[in-house]
C-alpha positions in Angstrom: -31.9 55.7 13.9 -32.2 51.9 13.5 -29.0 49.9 14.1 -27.9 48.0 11.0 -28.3 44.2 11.7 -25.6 42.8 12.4 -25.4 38.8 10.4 -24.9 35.7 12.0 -21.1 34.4 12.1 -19.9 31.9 9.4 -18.3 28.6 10.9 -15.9 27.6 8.3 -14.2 25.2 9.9 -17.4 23.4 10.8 -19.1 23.8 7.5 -15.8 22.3 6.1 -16.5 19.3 8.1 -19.8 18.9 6.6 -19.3 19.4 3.3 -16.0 16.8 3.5 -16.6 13.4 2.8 -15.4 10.9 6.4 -15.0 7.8 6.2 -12.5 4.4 5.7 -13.1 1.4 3.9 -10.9 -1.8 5.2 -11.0 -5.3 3.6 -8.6 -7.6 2.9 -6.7 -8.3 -0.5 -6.0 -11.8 -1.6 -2.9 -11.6 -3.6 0.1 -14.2 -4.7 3.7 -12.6 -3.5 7.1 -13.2 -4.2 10.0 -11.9 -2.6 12.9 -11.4 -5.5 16.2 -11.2 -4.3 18.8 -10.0 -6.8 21.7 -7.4 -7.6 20.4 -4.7 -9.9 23.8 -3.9 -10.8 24.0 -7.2 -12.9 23.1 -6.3 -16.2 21.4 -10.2 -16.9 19.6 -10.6 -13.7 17.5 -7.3 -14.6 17.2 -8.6 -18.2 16.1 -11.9 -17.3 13.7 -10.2 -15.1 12.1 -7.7 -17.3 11.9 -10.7 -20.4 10.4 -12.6 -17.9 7.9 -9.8 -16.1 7.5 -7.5 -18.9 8.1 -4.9 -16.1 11.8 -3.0 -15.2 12.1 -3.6 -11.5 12.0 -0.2 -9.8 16.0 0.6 -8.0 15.3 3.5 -6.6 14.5 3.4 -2.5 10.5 3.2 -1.8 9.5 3.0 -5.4 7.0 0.9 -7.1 6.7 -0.6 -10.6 3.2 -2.0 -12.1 2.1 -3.8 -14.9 -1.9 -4.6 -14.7 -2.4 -6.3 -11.6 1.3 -7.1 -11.4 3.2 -5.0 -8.8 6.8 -4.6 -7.6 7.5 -3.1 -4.2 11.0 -1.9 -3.5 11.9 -3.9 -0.6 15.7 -3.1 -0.3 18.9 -2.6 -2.6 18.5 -6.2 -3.9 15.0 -7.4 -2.6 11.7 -6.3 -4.1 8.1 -7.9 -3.3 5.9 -8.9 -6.1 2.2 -9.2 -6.2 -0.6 -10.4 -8.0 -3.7 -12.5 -8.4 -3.2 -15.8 -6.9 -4.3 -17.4 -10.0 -1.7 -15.8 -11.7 1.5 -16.3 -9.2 2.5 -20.0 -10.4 2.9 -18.5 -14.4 5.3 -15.7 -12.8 7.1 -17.6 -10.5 7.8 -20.0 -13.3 8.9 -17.9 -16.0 11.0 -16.2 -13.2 13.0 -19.7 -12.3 12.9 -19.9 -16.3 14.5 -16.7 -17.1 17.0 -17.0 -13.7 18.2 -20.4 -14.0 21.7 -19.2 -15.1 21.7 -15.9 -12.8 22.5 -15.6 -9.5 18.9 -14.8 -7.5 16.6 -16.1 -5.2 12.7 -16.2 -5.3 10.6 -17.1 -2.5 6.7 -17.7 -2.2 5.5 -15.8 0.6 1.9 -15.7 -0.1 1.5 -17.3 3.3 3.4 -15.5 5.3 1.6 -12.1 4.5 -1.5 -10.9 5.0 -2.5 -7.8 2.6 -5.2 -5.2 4.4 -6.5 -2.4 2.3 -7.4 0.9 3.8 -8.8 3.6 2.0 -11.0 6.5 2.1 -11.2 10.4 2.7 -9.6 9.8 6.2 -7.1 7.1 5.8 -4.0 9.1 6.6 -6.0 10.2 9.4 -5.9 6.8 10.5 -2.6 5.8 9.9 -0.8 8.8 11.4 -2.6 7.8 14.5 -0.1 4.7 14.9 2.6 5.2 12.1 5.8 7.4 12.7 6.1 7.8 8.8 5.5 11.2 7.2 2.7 10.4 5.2 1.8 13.5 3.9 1.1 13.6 0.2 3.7 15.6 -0.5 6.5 13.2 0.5 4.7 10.1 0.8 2.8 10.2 -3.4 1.0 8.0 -5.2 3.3 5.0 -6.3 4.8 5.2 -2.6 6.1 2.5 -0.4 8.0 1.9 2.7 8.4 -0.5 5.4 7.6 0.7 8.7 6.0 0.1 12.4 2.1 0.6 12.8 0.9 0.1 16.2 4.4 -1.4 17.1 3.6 -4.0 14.3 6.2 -4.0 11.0 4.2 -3.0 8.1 5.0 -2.9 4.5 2.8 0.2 3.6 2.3 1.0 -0.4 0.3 3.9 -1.8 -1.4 3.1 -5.1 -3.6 5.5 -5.7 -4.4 8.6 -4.1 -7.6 10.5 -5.7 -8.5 13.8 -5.0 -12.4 12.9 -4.2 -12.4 9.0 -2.7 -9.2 10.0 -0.6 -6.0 7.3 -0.7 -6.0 3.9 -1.1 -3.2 2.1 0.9 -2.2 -1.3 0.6 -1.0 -2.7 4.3 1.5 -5.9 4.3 1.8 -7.2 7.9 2.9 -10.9 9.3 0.3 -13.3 9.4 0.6 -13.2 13.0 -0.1 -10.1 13.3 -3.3 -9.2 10.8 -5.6 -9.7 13.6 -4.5 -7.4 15.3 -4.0 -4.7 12.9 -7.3 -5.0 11.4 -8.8 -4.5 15.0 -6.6 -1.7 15.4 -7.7 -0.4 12.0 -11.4 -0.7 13.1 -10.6 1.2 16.4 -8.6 3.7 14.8 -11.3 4.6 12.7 -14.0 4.4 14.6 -14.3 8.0 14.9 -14.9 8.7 11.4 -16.5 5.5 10.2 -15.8 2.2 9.2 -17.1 0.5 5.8 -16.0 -3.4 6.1 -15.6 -4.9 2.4 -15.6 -7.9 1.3 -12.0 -9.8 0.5 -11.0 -8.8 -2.9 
């Protein structure tokens, strides 16, 4: 009697790995920022804010706010970091003095003394987890996210904007001037394994 043939073994894991899409994309983001310092428990100061922004500041720990390319990361209990196209940071910061003149607050250009780096792809958690102690996972760390934080021993302000189910996350990196060399090399190194796309500053 002939023996029944036996088929070759499936490799899911492997044929998972070919089928996923690999890959990070770095480049660097020119943006305008303000740090706004304020108490969110004075009624006028968020007022004079949201006239002025046409956006509610977001109160509650690691939480964003957007409006178009306007952003507002949640920095602390009365500090938030605000972003936008540099053409557009002079018209904010002006209604913002504007709108605060009679409220106790403080807002501060610190265009220069950040560097934004933008990391995304399929395997841009991979990357990250490989130097950052946060819990990045999507279930706790979601689209909308941000948190300051130590990458690589460096401080990092790290913000999640979008997260899609093909292209993999998009995370926007804040770091010190001083210090963007070196995370972007680290970036690059870190990735190495699954490929690195190098953008163009947008």
């Amino acid at each position: 009697m002939a023996s029944a043939s036996v088929p070759e073994p499936i490799a899911p894991v492997a044929a998972l790995e070919v089928a996923r899409p690999r890959g990070i994309r770095l480049c660097e983001r020119r943006l305008g920022k303000l740090e706004l310092r304020g108490d969110p428990a004075d009624r006028a100061f968020m007022a004079a804010v949201g006239r002025a922004l046409d956006l509610l500041l977001p109160t509650e720990p690691n939480t964003t706010a957007g409006r178009g390319d306007l952003v507002a990361l949640w920095l602390g209990p009365d500090a938030w970091l605000l972003t936008c196209p540099p053409g557009a940071l002079a018209a904010h910061s002006d209604s913002l003095r504007r709108a605060l003149s009679d409220v106790h607050a403080a807002i501060t250009d610190v265009s220069d003394g950040r560097v934004a780096l933008r990391l995304a792809g399929p395997n841009a958690r991979d990357v990250l987890v490989k130097g950052c102690p946060l819990d990045l996972h999507p279930s706790i760390f979601a689209t909308g996210s941000c948190a300051q934080s130590l990458l690589a021993k460096t401080s990092v302000l790290l913000h999640l904007p979008d997260d899609h189910a093909q292209r993999g996350p998009t995370f926007d990196l804040y770091v010190g001037r001083s210090f963007a060399h070196y995370v972007w090399s680290w970036l690059e190194d870190a990735g190495q394994e699954y490929g690195v796309q190098i953008e163009a500053a947008a």
